[in-house]
PLY file of the C-alpha trace (Angstrom):
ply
format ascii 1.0
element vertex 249
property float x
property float y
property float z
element edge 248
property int vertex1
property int vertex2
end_header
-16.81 -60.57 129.13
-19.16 -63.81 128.33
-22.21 -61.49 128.40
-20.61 -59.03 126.44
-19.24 -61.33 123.45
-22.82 -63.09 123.56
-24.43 -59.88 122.66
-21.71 -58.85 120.01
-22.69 -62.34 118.50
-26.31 -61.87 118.44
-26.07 -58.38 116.64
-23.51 -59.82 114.12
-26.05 -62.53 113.55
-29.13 -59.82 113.05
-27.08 -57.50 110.60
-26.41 -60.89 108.53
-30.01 -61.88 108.11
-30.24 -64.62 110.20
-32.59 -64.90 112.77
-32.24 -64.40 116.61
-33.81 -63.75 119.82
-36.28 -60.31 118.97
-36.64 -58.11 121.83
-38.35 -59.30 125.22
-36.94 -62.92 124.21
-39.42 -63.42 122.01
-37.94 -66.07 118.92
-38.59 -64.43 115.44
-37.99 -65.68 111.83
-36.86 -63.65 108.97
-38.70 -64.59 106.09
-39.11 -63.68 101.92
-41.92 -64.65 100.12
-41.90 -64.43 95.99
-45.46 -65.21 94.20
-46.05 -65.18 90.33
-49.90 -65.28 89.60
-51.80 -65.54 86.44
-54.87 -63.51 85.98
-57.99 -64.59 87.58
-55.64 -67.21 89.57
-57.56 -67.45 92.56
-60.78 -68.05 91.02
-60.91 -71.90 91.26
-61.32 -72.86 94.52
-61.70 -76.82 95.48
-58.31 -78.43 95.20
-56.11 -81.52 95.75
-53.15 -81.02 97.44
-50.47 -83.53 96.20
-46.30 -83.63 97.49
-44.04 -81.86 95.09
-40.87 -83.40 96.51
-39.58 -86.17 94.21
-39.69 -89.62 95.73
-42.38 -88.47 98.41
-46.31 -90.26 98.67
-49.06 -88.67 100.10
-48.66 -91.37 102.83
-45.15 -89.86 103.57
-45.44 -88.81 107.73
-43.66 -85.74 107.06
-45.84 -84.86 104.57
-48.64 -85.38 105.94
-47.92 -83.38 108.70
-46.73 -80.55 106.53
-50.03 -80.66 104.09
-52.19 -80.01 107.26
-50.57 -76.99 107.84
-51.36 -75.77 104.42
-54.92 -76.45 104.28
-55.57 -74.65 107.44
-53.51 -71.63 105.27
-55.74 -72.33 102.18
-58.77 -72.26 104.44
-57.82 -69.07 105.67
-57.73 -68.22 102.11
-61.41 -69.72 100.88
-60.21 -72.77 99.61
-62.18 -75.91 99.78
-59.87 -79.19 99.85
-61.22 -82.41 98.41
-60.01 -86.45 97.72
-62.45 -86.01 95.06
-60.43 -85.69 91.31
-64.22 -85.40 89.83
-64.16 -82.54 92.36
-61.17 -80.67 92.34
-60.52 -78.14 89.92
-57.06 -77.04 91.05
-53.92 -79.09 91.94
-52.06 -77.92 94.27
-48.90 -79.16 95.11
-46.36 -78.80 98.18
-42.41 -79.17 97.40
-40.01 -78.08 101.06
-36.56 -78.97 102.25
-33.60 -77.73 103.50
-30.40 -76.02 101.79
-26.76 -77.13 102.72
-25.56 -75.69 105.73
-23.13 -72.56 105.08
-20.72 -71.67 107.35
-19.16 -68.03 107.76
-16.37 -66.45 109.54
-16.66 -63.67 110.97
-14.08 -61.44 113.61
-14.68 -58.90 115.85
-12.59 -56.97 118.89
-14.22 -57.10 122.21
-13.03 -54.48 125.21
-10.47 -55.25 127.82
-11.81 -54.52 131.69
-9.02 -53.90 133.43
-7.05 -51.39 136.49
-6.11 -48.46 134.79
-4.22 -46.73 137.94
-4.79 -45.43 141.35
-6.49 -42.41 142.51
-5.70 -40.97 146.37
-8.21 -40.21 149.53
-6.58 -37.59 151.78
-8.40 -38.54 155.68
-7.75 -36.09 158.69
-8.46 -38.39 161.91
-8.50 -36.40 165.30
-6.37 -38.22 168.33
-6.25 -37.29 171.77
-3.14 -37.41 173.59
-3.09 -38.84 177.35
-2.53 -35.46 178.82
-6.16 -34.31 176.57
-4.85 -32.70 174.31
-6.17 -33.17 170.38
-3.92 -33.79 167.57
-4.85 -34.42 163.66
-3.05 -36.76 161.65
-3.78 -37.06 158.11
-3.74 -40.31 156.23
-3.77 -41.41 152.48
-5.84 -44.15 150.83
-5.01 -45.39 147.92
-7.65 -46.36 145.73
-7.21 -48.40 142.28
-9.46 -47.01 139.18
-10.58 -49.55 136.57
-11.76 -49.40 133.23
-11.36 -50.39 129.25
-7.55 -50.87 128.95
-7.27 -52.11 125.02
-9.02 -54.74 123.16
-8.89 -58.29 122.36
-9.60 -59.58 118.74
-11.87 -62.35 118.34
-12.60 -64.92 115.32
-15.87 -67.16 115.25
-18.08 -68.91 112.95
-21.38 -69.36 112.59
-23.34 -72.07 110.27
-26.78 -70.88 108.75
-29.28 -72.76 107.19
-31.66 -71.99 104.35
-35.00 -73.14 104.97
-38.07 -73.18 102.23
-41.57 -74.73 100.90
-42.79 -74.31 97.30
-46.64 -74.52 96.53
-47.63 -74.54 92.98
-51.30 -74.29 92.14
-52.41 -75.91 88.19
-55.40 -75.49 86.41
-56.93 -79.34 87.41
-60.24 -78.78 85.16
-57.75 -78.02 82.06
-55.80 -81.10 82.83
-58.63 -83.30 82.64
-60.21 -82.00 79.24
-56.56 -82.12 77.59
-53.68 -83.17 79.97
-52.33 -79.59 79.50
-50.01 -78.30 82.43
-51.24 -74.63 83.07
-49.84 -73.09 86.36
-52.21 -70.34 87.91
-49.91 -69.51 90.54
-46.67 -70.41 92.67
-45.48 -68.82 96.20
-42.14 -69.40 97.22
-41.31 -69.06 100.93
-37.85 -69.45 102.35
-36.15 -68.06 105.49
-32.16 -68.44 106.43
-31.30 -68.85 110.13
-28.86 -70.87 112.84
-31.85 -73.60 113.11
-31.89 -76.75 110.70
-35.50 -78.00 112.40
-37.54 -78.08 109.78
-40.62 -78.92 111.33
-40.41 -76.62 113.60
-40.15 -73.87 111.07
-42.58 -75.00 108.63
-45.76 -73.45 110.58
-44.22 -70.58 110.28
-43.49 -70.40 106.86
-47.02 -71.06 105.98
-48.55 -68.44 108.30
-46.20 -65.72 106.21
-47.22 -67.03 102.99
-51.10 -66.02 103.95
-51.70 -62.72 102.78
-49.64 -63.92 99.10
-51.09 -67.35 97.94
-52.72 -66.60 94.87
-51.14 -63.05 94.04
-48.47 -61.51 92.18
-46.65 -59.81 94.40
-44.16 -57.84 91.80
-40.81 -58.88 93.51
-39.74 -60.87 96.88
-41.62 -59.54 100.63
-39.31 -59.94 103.48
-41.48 -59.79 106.87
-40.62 -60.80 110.49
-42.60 -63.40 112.03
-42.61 -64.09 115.71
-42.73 -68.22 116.63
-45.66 -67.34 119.57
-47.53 -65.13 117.02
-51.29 -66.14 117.70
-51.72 -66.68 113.65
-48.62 -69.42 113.69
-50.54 -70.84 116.78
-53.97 -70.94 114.48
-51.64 -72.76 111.97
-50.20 -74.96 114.34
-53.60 -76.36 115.30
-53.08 -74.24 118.55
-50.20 -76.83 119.80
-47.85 -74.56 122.43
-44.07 -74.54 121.17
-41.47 -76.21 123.35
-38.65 -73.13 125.14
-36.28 -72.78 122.23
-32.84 -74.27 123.89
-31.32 -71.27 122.84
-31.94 -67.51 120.84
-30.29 -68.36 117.75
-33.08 -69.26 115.23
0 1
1 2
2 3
3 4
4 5
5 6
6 7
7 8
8 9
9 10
10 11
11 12
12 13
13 14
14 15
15 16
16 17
17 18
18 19
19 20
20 21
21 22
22 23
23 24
24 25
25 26
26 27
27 28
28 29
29 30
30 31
31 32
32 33
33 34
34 35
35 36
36 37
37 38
38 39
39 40
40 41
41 42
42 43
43 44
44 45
45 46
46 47
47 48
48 49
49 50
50 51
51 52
52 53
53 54
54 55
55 56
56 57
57 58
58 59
59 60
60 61
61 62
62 63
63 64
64 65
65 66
66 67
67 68
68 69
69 70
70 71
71 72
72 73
73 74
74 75
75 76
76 77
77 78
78 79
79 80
80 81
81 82
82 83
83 84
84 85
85 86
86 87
87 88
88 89
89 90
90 91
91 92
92 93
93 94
94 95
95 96
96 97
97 98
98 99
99 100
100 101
101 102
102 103
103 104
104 105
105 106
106 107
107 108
108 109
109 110
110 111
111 112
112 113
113 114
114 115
115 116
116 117
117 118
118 119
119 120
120 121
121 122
122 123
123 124
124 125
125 126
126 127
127 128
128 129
129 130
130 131
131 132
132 133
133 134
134 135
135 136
136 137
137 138
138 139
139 140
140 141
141 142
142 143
143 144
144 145
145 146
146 147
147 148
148 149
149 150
150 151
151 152
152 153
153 154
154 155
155 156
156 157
157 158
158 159
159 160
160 161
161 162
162 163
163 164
164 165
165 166
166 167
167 168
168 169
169 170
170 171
171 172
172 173
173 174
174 175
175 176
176 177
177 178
178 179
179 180
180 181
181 182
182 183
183 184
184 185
185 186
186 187
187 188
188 189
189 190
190 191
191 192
192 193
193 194
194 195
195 196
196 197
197 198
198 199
199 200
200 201
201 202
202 203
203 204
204 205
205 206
206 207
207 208
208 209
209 210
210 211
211 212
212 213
213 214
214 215
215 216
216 217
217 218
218 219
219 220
220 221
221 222
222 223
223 224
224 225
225 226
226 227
227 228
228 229
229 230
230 231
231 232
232 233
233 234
234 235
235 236
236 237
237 238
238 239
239 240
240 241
241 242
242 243
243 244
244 245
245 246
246 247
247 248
């Protein structure tokens, strides 16, 4: 029954978008990616990158830790990152968090194992009497059948967690002719799972956002990333992920 109501969970959790345990035990993410580009976005190259959270330095830990993620992405990508503001010509900035945890109900009925009656064996055993002579008595075995007898009805809950980084790119050699704000292009990442680690999650939200940064792509991509996918490693800095506790992601 605890294998059974374990498995009912983890499809439950799949059909609701959350992420889980893929096949062969390998963790995967569920992720969407939205990015609005202006024409000829990707044409400017050497950037700053700069925290879009409000409140947060460049000195912030957690930052940093985050922004070296992205520039391997934007490497990937043929983007050249500079301290230099005489340099740069883009300014690129990196907003993340966390949404408030949602909880949902959910019920489902889960089989009853059980005896469902008794079926008889019919044996003929052969005796010999003292005198030699052979006899056959017959005896009956009765043997007890099992199998689904009804159902029991079950009501959990599960709490999911919406997960995301913003990176905005602006047009750093208009800024510095005229202070004008002109955005060349912004990718929006987010994924919704059982997992509120953050920084464990972040890696992989940047190695989905690779093949988008700097395009339009028309309306939200969902894609499946797996957590051991080599790319995610690259992005990582090749660092080897700790055994997930659990399958719920």
């Amino acid at each position: 029954m605890k294998y059974i109501k374990i498995f009912s969970l983890m499809c439950i959790l799949a059909l609701c978008g959350c992420s889980t345990l893929s096949n062969f035990g390998r963790p995967r993410f569920n992720i969407a990616v939205d990015s609005l580009a202006a024409s000829g976005a990707d044409s400017k190259k050497t950037y700053l990158l700069l925290p879009g959270n409000q409140g947060v330095t460049a000195a912030d830990l957690q930052f940093k830790e985050y922004a070296e993620y992205l520039k391997r992405v934007l490497n990937k990508r043929g983007y050249i990152y500079t301290e230099s503001k005489d340099e740069a010509d883009v300014a690129i900035y990196l907003a993340y968090g966390m949404g408030d945890p949602q909880t949902h109900q959910y019920s489902y009925d889960l089989p009853i194992w059980g005896r469902t009656g008794y079926y008889a064996s019919r044996t003929n055993v052969a005796e010999t009497t003292v005198d030699g002579k052979t006899t056959y008595r017959a005896y009956t075995t009765y043997i007890p059948s099992y199998g689904y007898i009804g159902y029991n009805s079950y009501i959990d809950t599960v709490t999911t967690y919406m997960r995301f980084a913003v990176i905005t790119a602006y047009d750093y050699s208009q800024f510095k002719k005229d202070e004008t704000e002109v955005q060349l292009w912004k990718t929006t990442i987010n994924s919704t799972g059982t997992t509120d680690d953050l920084r464990r999650i972040f890696p992989i939200l940047m190695a989905a956002s690779i093949p988008y940064l700097a395009t339009d792509t028309g309306r939200k991509v969902y894609l499946t990333v797996y957590e051991n996918d080599p790319v995610v490693q690259e992005i990582k800095g090749g660092a080897s992920p700790k055994e997930p506790v659990n399958g719920e992601q």
